[in-house]
RODO-2510 file (C-alpha; in nm, 4 decimals, decimal comma):
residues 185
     n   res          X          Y          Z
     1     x     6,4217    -7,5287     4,7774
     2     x     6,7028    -7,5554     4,6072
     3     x     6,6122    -7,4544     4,2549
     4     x     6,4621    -7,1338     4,4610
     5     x     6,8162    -6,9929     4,5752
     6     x     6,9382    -7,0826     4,2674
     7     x     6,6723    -6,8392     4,0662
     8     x     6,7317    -6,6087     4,3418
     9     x     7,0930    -6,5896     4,3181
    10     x     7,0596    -6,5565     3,9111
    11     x     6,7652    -6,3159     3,9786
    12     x     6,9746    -6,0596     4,2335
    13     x     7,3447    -6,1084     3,9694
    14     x     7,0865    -5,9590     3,6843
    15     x     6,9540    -5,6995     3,9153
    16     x     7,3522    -5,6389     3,9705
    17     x     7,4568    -5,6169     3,6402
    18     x     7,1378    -5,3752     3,5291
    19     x     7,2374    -5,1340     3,7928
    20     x     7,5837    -5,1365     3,6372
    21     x     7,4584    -5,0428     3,3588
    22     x     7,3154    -4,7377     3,4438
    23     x     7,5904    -4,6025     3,6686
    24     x     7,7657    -4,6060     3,3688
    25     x     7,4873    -4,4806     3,1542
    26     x     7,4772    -4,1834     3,4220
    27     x     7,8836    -4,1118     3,3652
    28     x     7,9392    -3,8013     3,1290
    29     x     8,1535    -3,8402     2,8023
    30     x     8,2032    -3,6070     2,5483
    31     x     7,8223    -3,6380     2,3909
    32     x     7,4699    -3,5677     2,5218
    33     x     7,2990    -3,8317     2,6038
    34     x     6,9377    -3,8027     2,8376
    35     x     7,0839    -4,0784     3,0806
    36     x     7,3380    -3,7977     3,2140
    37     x     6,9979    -3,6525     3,3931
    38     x     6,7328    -3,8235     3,4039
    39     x     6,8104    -3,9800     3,7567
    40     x     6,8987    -3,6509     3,8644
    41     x     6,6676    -3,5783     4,1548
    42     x     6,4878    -3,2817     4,1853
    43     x     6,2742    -3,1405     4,4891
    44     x     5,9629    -3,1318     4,3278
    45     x     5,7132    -3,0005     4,6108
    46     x     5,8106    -3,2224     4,8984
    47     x     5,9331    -3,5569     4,7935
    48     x     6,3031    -3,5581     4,5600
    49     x     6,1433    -3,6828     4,2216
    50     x     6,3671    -3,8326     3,9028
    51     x     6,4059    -3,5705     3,6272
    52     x     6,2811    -3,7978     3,3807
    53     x     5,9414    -3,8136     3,5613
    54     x     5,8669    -3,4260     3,5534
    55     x     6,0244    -3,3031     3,2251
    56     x     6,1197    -3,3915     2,8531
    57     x     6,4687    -3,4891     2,8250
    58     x     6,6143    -3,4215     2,4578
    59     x     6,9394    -3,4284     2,2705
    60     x     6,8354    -3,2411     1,9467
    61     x     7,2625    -3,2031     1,8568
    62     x     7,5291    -3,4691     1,9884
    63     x     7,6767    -3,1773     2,2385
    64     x     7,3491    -3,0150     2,3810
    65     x     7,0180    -3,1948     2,5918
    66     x     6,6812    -2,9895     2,6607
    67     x     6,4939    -3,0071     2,9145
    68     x     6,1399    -2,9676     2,8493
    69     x     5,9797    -2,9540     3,1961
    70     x     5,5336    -3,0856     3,2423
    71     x     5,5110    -2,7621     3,4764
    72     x     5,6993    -2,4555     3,3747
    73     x     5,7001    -2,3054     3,7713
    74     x     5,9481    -2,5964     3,8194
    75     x     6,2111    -2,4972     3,6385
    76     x     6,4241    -2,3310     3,8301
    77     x     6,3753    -2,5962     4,0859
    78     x     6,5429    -2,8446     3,7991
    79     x     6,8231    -2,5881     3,7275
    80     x     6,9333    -2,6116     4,1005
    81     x     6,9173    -2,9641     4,1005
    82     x     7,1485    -3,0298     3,7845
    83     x     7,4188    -2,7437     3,9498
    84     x     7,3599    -2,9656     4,2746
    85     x     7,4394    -3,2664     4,1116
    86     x     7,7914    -3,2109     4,0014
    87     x     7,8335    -3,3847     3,7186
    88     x     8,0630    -3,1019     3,5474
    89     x     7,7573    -2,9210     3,3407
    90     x     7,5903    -2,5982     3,3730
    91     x     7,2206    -2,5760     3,2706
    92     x     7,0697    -2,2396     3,0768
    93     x     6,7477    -2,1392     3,1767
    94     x     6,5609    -1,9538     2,9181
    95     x     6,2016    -1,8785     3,0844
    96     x     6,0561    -2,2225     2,8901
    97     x     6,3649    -2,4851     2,8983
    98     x     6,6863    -2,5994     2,9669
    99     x     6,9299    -2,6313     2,7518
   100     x     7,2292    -2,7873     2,8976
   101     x     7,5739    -2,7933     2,6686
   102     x     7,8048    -3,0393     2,7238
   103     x     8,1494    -2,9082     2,7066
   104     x     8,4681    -3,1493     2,5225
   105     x     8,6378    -3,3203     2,7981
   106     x     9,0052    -3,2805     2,8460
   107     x     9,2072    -3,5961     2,8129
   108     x     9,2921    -3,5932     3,2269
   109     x     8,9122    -3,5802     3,2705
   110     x     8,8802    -3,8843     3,0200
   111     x     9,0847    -4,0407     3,2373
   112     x     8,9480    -3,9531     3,5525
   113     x     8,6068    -4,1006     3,3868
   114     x     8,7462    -4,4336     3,3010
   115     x     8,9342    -4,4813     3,6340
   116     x     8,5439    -4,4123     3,7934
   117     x     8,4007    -4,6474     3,5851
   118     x     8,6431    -4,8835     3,6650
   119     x     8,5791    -4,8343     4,0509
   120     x     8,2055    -4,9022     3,9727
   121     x     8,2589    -5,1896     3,8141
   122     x     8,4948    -5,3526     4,0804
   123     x     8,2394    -5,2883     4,3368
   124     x     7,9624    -5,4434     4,1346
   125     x     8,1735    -5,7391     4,1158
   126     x     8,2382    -5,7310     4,4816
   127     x     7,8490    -5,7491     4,5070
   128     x     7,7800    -6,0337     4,2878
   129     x     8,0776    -6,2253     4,4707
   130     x     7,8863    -6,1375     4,8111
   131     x     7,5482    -6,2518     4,6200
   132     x     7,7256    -6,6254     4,5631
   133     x     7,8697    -6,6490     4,8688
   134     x     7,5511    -6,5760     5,0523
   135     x     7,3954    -6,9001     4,8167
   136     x     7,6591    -7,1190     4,8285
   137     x     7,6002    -7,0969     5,2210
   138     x     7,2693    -7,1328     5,1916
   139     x     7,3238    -7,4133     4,9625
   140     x     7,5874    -7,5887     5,1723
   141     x     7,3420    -7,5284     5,4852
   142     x     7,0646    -7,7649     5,2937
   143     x     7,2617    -8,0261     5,2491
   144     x     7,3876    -8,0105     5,5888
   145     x     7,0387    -8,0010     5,7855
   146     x     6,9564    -8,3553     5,4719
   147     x     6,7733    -8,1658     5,2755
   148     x     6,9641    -8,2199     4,9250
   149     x     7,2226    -8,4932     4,8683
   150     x     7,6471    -8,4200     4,8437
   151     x     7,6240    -8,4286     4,4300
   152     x     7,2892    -8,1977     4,4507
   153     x     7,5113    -7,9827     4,6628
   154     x     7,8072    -7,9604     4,4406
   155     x     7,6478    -7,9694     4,0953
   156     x     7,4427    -7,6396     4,2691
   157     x     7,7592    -7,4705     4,3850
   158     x     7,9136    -7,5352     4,0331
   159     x     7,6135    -7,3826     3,8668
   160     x     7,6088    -7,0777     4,1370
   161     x     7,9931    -7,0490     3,9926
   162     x     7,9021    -7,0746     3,6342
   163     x     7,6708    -6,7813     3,6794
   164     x     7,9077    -6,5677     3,8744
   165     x     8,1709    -6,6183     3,5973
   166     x     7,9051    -6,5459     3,3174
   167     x     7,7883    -6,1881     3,4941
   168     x     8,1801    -6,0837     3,5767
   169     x     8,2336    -6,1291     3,2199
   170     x     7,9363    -5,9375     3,0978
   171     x     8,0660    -5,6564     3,3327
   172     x     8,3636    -5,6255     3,2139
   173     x     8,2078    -5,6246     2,8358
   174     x     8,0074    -5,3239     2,9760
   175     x     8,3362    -5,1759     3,1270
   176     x     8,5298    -5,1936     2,7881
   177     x     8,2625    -5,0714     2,5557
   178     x     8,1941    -4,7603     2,8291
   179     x     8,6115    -4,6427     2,8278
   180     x     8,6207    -4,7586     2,4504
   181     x     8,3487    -4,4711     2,4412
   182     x     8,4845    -4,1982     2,6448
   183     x     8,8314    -4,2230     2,5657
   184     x     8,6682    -4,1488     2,1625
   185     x     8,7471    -3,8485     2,1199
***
């Protein structure tokens, strides 16, 4: 029971950490890179489908992606769906693709993106603080109701600890290499 929390509790920090990385993989700096749309989602008849599911996503130059879409009649559907999104780019329709520039950003936007990754970041460490929490409870309750012994209880709750402190660090490893790279100018 207790090496089953403890898997779970690794299992959920990873999950936590991987969907850290691609909010940040999502977050715009100065070059093209597919991540910036592919989870865009785009009305595709009925159900909102990912981008990356219904088109081609290409950076042929380090300031432009295309947008190759399976089924041509959805394009203008996609167009909407990247205006929609807000993310400070304007796709080109041409009748066949998308071609979607992405401007220089001014220093105060640089900024701006560094101060929202940061704000990710702090509340994906909130999250995996919430995720040890919820095990060292469920540890503490084990040893409580005689399942596991005092030691087996601590040496778990140092372990749950240990693993906290390992995926805060790797966050903020992830948080320095993403401002190192939009503060490049």
């Amino acid at each position: 029971m207790l090496e089953t929390i403890l898997l779970e509790t690794e299992d959920k920090m990873d999950k936590t950490l991987q969907f850290l990385q691609q909010e940040l993989a999502g977050l715009r700096t100065g070059k093209a890179h597919p991540s910036l749309v592919d989870t865009i989602t785009v009305d595709y008849y009925g159900p909102p489908t990912r981008l990356r599911d219904i088109a081609n996503i290409s950076t042929p130059e380090p300031r432009l992606i295309v947008i190759n879409p399976f089924d041509p009649s959805s394009l203008g559907l996609i167009e909407k769906a990247i205006t929609a999104a807000n993310i400070g780019i304007t796709p080109m329709n041409d009748g066949r693709l998308i071609r979607v520039p992405i401007p220089e950003l001014s220093e105060e936007r640089r900024k701006e993106m560094v101060k929202m990754a940061g704000r990710t970041t702090e509340e994906q460490r909130v999250a995996i603080r919430n995720i040890r929490r919820d095990a060292n409870e469920q540890i503490k309750g084990l040893q409580k109701s005689g399942d596991i012994t005092e030691d087996d209880r601590d040496s778990a709750l140092e372990d749950t600890q240990k693993s906290t402190n390992g995926h805060i660090t790797k966050m903020d490893h992830i948080l320095a290499a993403k401002e190192k790279e939009v503060l490049e100018v």
